[in-house]
C-alpha positions in Angstrom: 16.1 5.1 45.5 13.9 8.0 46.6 17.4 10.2 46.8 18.0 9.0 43.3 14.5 10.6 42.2 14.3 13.1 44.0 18.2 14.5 42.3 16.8 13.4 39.1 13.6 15.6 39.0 15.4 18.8 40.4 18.3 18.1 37.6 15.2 18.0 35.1 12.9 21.0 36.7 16.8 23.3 36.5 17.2 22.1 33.2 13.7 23.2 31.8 13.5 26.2 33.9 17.0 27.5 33.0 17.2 30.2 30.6 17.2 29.6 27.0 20.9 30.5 25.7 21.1 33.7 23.3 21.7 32.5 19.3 24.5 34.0 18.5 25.4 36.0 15.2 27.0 34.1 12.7 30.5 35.7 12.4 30.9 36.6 9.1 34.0 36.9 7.3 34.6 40.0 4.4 37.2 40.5 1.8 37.1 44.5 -0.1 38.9 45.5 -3.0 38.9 48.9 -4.6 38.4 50.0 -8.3 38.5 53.3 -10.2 35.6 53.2 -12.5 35.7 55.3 -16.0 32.3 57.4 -16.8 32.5 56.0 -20.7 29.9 58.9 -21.2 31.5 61.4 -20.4 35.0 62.6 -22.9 35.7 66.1 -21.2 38.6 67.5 -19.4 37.2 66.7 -16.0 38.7 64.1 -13.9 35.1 61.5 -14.2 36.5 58.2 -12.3 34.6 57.1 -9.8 36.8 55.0 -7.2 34.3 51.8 -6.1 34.9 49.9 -2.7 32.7 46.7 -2.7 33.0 44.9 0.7 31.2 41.2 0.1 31.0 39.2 3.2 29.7 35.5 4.1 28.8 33.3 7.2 27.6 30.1 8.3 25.5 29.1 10.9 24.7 25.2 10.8 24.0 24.3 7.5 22.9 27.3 6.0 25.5 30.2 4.5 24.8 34.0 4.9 26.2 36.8 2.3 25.9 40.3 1.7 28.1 43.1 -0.2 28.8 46.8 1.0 29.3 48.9 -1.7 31.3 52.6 -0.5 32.2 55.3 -3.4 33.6 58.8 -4.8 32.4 59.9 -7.6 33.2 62.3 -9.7 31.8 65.6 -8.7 31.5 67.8 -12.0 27.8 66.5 -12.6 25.1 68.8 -12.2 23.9 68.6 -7.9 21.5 65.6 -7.9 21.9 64.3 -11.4 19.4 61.8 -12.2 21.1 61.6 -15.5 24.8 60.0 -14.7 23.3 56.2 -14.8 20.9 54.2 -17.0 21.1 51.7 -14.6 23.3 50.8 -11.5 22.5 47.6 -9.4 24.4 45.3 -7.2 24.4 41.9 -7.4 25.1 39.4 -4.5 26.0 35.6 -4.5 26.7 32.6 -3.1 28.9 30.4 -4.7 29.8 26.9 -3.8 33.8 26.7 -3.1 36.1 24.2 -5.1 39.0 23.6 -7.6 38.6 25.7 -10.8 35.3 27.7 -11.0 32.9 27.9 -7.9 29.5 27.4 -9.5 27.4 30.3 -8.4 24.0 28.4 -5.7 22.3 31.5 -5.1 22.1 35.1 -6.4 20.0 38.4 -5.7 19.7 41.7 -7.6 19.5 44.7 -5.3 18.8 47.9 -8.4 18.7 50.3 -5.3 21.9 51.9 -5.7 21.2 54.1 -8.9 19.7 56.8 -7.3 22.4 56.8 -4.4 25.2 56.8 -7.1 23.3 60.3 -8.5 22.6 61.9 -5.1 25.4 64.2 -4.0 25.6 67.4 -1.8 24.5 70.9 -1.8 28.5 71.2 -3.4 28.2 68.7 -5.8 30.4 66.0 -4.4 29.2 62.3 -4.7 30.0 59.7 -2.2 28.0 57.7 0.2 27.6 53.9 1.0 25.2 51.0 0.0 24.5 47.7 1.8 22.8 44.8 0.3 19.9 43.0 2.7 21.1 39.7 3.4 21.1 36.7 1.1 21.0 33.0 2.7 21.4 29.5 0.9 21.8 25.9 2.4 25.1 25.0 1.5 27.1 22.1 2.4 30.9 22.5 1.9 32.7 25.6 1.6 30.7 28.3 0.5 31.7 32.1 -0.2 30.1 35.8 -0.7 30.6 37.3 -4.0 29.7 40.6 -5.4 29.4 41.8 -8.8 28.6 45.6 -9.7 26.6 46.5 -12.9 27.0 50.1 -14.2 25.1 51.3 -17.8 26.4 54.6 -18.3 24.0 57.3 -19.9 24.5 58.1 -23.1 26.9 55.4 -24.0 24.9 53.3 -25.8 26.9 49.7 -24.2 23.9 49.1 -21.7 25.3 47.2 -18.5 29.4 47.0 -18.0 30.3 44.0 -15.4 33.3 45.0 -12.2 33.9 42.4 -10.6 34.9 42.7 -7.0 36.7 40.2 -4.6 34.9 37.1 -3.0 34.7 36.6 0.7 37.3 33.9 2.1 35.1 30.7 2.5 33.3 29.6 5.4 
């Protein structure tokens, strides 16, 4: 009996004294697709598409899911260096959308209007291109769930406000 307590409190004293085991990321899981944008501004003989990657990108860790979109892009580069004036308006807009047949219903969603000024930034040479990644967006979710993006661009001057690209979702998790 004394054996059988003795073994029992060293089983217990290891288990408590025994190093917490590092959380581990949730491994996330990221579809990209590409498209070539058309400045509807602009109506000159320079090339003016700007090619858009948008990488969106979801995990789950228990019972909560995790998205975020990476936005990569070339733009055009016959704009003035450092044109404030190419965008009204450019934001990115991340979600989490419950998977199932026919439409998955969209459980959580986040603006991120930070990319504007990146879009208009360029080098000392005029070129444009850089990359943009959203903070991270989390939802409980119980099913499948995916990361979805969606990319809002209002053009200066083109009087048509805010024009929707819509970008691949994550595969489900």
């Amino acid at each position: 009996m004394r054996k059988t307590i003795c073994t029992a409190v060293a089983m217990l004293v290891a288990a408590v004294t025994a190093p917490a085991a590092a959380t581990a990321a949730p491994a996330y899981k990221c579809a990209s697709s590409t498209h070539d944008i058309d400045d509807s501004s602009y109506d000159g003989p320079w090339p003016d598409n700007w090619t858009i990657t948008v990488k969106a990108c979801a995990a789950r860790s228990g019972g909560a899911v995790y998205a975020y979109a990476e936005v990569r892009w070339e733009g055009a580069s016959f704009y003035p260096v450092d044109d404030p004036t190419i965008f009204d308006g450019a934001k990115l807009r991340v979600q989490i959308k419950q998977s199932r047949q026919g439409t998955d219903p969209v459980v959580a969603e986040r603006d991120f209007p930070g990319l504007e000024a990146r879009l208009e930034d360029s080098t000392s040479s005029g070129k444009r291109s850089g990359t943009y990644r959203s903070a991270t967006i989390s939802h409980r979710a119980g099913g499948a769930a995916l990361g979805d993006a969606v990319l809002f661009l209002d053009w200066h001057g083109d009087g048509r406000g805010y024009g929707r690209h819509d970008f691949t979702a994550s595969p489900t998790v």
